[in-house]
C-alpha positions as CSV (number, residue, x, y, z in Angstrom):
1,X,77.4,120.9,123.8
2,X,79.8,119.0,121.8
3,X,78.7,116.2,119.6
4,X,81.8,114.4,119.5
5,X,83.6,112.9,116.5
6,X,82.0,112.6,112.7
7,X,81.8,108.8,113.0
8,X,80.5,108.5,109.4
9,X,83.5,110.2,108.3
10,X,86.1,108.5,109.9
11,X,84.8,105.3,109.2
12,X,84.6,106.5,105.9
13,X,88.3,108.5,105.6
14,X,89.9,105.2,107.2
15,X,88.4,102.6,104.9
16,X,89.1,105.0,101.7
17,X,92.6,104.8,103.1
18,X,93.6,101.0,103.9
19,X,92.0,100.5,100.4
20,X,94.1,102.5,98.4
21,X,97.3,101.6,100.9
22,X,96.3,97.6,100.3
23,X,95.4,98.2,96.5
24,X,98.8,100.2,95.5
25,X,100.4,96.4,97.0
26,X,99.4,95.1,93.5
27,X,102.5,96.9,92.2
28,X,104.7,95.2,94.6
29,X,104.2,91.8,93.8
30,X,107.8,91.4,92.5
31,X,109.1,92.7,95.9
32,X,106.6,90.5,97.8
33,X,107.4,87.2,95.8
34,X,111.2,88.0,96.5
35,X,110.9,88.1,99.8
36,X,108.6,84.9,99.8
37,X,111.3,82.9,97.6
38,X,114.0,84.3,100.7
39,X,111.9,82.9,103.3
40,X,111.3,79.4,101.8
41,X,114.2,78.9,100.9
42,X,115.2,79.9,104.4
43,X,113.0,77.0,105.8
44,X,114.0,74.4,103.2
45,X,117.7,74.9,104.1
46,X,117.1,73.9,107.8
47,X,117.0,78.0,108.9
48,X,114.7,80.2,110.6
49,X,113.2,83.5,110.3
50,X,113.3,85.8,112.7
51,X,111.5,89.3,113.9
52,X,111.7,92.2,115.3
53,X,110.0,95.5,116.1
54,X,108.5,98.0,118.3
55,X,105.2,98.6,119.8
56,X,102.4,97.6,116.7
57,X,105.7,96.0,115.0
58,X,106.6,93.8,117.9
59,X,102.9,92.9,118.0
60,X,102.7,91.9,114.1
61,X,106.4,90.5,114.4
62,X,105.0,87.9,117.3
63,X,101.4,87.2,115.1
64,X,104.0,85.9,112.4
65,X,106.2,84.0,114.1
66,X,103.6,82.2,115.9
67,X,101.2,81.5,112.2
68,X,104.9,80.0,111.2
69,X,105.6,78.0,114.6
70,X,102.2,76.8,114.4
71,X,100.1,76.5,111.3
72,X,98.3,79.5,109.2
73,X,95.8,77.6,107.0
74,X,97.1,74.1,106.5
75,X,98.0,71.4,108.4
76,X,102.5,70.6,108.2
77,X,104.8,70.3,110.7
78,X,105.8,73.0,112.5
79,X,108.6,75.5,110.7
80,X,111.4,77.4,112.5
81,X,109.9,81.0,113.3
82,X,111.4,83.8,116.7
83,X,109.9,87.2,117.9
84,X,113.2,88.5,118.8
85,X,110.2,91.2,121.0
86,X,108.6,88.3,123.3
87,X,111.8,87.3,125.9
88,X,111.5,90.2,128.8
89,X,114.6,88.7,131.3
90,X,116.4,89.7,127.9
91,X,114.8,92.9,126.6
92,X,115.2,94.3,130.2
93,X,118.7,93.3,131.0
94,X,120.2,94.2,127.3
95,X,118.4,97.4,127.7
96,X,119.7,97.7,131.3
97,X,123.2,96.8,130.5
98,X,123.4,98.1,126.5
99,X,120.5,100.2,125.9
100,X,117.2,99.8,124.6
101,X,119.4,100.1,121.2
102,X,120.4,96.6,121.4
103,X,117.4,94.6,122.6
104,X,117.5,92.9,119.1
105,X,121.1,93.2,117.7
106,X,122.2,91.2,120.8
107,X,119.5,88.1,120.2
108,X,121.1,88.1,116.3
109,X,124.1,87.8,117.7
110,X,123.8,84.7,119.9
111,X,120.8,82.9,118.1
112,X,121.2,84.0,114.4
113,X,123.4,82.2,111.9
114,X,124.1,82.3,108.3
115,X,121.2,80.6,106.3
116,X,118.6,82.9,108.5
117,X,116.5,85.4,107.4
118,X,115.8,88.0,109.5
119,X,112.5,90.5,109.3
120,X,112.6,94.3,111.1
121,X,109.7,96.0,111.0
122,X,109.6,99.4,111.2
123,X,106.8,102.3,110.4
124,X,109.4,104.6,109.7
125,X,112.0,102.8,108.7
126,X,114.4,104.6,111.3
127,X,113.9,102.5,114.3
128,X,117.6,102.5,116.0
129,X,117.3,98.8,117.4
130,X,115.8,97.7,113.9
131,X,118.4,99.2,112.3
132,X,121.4,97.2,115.0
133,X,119.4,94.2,114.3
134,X,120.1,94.1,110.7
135,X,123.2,95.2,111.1
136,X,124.0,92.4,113.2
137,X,122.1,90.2,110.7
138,X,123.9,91.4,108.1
139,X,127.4,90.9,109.3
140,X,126.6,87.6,110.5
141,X,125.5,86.4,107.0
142,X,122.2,86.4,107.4
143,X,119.7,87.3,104.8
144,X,118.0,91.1,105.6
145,X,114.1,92.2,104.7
146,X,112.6,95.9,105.8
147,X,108.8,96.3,106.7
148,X,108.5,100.0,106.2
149,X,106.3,103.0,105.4
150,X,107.1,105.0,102.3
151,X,111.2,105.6,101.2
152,X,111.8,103.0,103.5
153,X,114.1,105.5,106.1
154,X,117.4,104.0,107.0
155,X,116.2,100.5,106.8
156,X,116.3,100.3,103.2
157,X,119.9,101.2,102.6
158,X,120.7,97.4,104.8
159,X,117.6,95.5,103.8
160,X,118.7,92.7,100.5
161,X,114.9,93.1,100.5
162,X,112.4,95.8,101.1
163,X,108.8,96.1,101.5
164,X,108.0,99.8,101.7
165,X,104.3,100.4,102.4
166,X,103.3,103.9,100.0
167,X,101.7,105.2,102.6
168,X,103.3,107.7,105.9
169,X,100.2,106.9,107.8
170,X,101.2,104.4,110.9
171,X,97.9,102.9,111.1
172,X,97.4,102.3,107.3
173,X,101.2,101.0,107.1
174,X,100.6,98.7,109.7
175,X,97.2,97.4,108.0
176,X,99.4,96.5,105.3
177,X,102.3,95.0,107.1
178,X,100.0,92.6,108.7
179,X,98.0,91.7,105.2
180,X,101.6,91.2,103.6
181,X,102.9,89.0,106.5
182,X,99.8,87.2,106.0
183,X,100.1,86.6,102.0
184,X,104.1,85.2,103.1
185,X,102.3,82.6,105.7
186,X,99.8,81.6,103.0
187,X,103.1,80.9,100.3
188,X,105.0,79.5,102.9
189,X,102.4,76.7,103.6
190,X,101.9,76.1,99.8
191,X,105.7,75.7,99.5
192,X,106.6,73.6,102.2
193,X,103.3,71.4,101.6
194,X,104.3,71.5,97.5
195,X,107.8,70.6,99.0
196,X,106.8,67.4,100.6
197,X,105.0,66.1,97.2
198,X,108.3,66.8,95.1
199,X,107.1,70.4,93.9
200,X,108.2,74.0,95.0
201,X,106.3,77.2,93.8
């Protein structure tokens, strides 16, 4: 009789993992700051960032938008933030009438301007409606950032800024995308409320 999975060691395996995924972030914190700076000054200029992504990236690009929209740790005024993932009259009809390859490239397209920022998040970095998306963005004048895994696939060749996770693993990558998105939400607050005393990080 079987006796099932080694729970000790995958408990183990997957925490080893995340912490070495999470701890090699310490060498990114030029990248990260970048892309914080990007998105503030987004927000100060009267813009909003948007997101997009499939599956566990649609999931983390809604969680973001929504700690934005509403509030992560402090209390300020609500700041400009869109899942591009969340609208399904428009992800089913573009997909019906386009393909599934333009779900997102058409939402840049009619609600993106320049002075946006937006964020596609993809594991692999090859996604072919993340990659429209910031096309679109692109061409439109907004500014671009990647979520990826490691190399950063496609993705990185349109992103002005990209976060590649060192890691091939979806489940660790997406551990860290969310822990990043977080740390952005946390310098976001301290900006804007550093903003409205005079001060900017």
């Amino acid at each position: 009789m079987s006796r099932g999975p080694d729970a000790s060691g995958i408990f183990r395996d997957s925490i080893a993992e995340h912490l070495q995924v999470v701890g090699a972030l310490a060498g990114q914190q030029t990248e990260l700051e970048a892309i914080a700076r990007a998105m503030t000054a987004t927000l100060r200029g009267g813009g909003k960032i948007l997101w997009c992504g499939n599956g566990g990236s649609a999931g983390d690009s809604q969680h973001l938008a929504a700690e934005i929209v509403g509030r992560f740790r402090r209390e300020r005024r609500g700041l400009a933030s869109m899942a591009l993932t969340t609208d399904t009259s428009i992800l089913t009809s573009v997909a019906n009438d386009y393909g599934y390859e333009a779900v997102f490239s058409r939402q840049v397209e009619a609600l993106g301007a320049p002075g946006d920022l937006l964020v596609g998040i993809s594991t692999s970095g090859n996604s072919a409606n993340v990659l429209a998306a910031l096309e679109a963005a692109r061409s439109q004048g907004l500014v671009t950032v990647a979520f990826t895994g490691a190399g950063g696939g496609k993705l990185g060749a349109l992103a002005d800024h990209l976060l590649a996770i060192g890691s091939r693993e979806t489940a660790r990558i997406q551990e860290a995308h969310i822990l990043v998105g977080h740390m952005l939400c946390d310098w976001i607050e301290l900006d804007w409320v550093a903003g409205q005393a005079g001060e900017a990080l």
